[in-house]
N, C-alpha and C positions, 0 to 999 in steps of 0.2 A: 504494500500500500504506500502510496505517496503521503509527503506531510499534508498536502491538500485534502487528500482524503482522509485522513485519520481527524485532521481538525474537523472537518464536517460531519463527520462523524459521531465528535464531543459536543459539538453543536449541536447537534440534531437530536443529542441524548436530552442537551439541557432544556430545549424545545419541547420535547417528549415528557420531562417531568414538570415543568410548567402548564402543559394543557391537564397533564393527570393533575395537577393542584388545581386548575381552575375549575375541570371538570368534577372533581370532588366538593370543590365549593356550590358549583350549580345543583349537586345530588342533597344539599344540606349539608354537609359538614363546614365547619364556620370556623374560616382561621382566626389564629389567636395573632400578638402584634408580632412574636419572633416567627412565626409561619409566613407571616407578611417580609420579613429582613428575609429569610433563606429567598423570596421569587427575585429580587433584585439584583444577584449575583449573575443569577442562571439568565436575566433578562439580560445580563452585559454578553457572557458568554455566546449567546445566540448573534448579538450586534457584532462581534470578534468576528461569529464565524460567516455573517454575511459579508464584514471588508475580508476575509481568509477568500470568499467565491470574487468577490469584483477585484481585488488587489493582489491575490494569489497569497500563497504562507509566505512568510517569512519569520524569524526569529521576536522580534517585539509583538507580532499577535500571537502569535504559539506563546507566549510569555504571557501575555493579555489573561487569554484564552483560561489557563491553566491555574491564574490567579486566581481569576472568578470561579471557579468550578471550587478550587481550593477554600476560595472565602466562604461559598454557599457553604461546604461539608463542615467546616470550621464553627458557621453559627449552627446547623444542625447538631453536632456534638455539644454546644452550650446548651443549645435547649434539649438535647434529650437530657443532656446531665441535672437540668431544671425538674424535668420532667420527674427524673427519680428524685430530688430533692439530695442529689450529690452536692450542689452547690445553689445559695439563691438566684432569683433571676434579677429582673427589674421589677422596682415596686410597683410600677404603673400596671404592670398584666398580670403579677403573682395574688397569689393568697394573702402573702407577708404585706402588702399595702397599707394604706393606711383604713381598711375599708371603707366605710361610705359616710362617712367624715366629710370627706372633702368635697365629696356631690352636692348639687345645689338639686331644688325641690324639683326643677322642671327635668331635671338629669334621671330622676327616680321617679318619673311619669310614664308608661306607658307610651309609648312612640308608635302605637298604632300597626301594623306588618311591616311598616319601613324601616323600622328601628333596628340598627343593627345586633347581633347576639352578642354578647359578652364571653366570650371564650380565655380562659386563665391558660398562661403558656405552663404555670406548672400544674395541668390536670394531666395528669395520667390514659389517652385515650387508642388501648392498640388498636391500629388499623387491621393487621393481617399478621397471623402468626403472630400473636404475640409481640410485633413491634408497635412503632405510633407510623407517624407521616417520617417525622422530624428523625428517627431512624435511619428508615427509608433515605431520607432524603443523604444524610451525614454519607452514609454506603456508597452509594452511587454516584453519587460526588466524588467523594476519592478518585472513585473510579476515572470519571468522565475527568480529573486535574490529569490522572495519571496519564488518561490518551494524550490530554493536549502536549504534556510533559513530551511522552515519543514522539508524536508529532514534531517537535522540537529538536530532539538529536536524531532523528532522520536527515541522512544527506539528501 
C-alpha cells in the first residue's frame, strides 16, 4: 500500500467512527460533553485526509493525521478512566459538581422535547461487550494514529 492509501485509509476509519457517533446519537443515545471532545479530533483527521486526496501525502499530514487520531484515543482513555472513577473528570459533566446549586430556576424547567439530555461523562454506560462508546472509541484510535504513523515511514 502506498502512504496515500494507508492515510485514507485512517481517514476513512475516523469518518466511519464519527457517522457511528452521530448515528448513535440519532438512535437516542445522548452524548455527554467528553463524547463531544473525542468527534473533534476525528473531524480534523478526516480534513488531513481530504488535503492527503487533493495534495497527495506527505510527511506534515501523515504527522497531522496521526496526531489527531492520537488526541481523539488520548481523551477517550481520560474518559473511560472517568468512567471507572480511576480518576475525576470535569466538574461541569461529573457527579463530583457542584450539583444544582448553581442552576438558575429556568435551567431546572422542563425544556419541552427540545431540551437537551443531561448525560454525566462519569456514568458508567456499556455499549457492547461490556465496553462504553468512549472505549471503543480510545481502541481504534490507537489504531487508526498507528496507520497514519506507517503511512508516515512508508517511502
Amino acid at each position: 500500500m502506498t502512504q496515500k492509501q494507508i492515510a485514507l485509509l485512517a481517514a476513512f476509519g475516523s469518518a466511519a467512527l464519527l457517522l457511528g457517533a452521530f448515528m448513535s446519537q440519532a438512535l437516542g443515545w445522548a452524548p455527554c460533553k467528553m463524547c463531544l471532545w473525542q468527534r473533534w479530533p476525528h473531524a480534523a483527521a478526516v480534513a488531513v485526509g481530504g488535503a492527503v486526496l487533493l495534495f497527495g501525502a506527505n510527511r506534515l499530514l501523515l504527522a497531522l493525521g496521526s496526531l489527531s487520531a492520537f488526541a481523539t484515543a488520548a481523551i477517550g482513555v481520560y474518559h473511560s478512566g472517568v468512567e471507572l472513577k480511576l480518576w475525576q473528570g470535569p466538574t461541569s459533566c461529573t457527579s463530583s459538581g457542584a450539583g444544582l446549586g448553581g442552576l438558575s430556576g429556568s435551567s431546572l424547567l422542563p425544556g419541552g422535547s427540545e431540551a437537551p439530555a443531561l448525560v454525566l461523562c462519569d456514568t458508567l454506560t456499556p455499549f457492547f461487550l461490556g465496553l462504553t462508546m468512549a472505549n471503543y472509541n480510545a481502541i481504534f484510535s490507537v489504531g487508526l494514529g498507528l496507520l497514519w504513523a506507517w503511512a508516515a515511514t512508508r517511502n
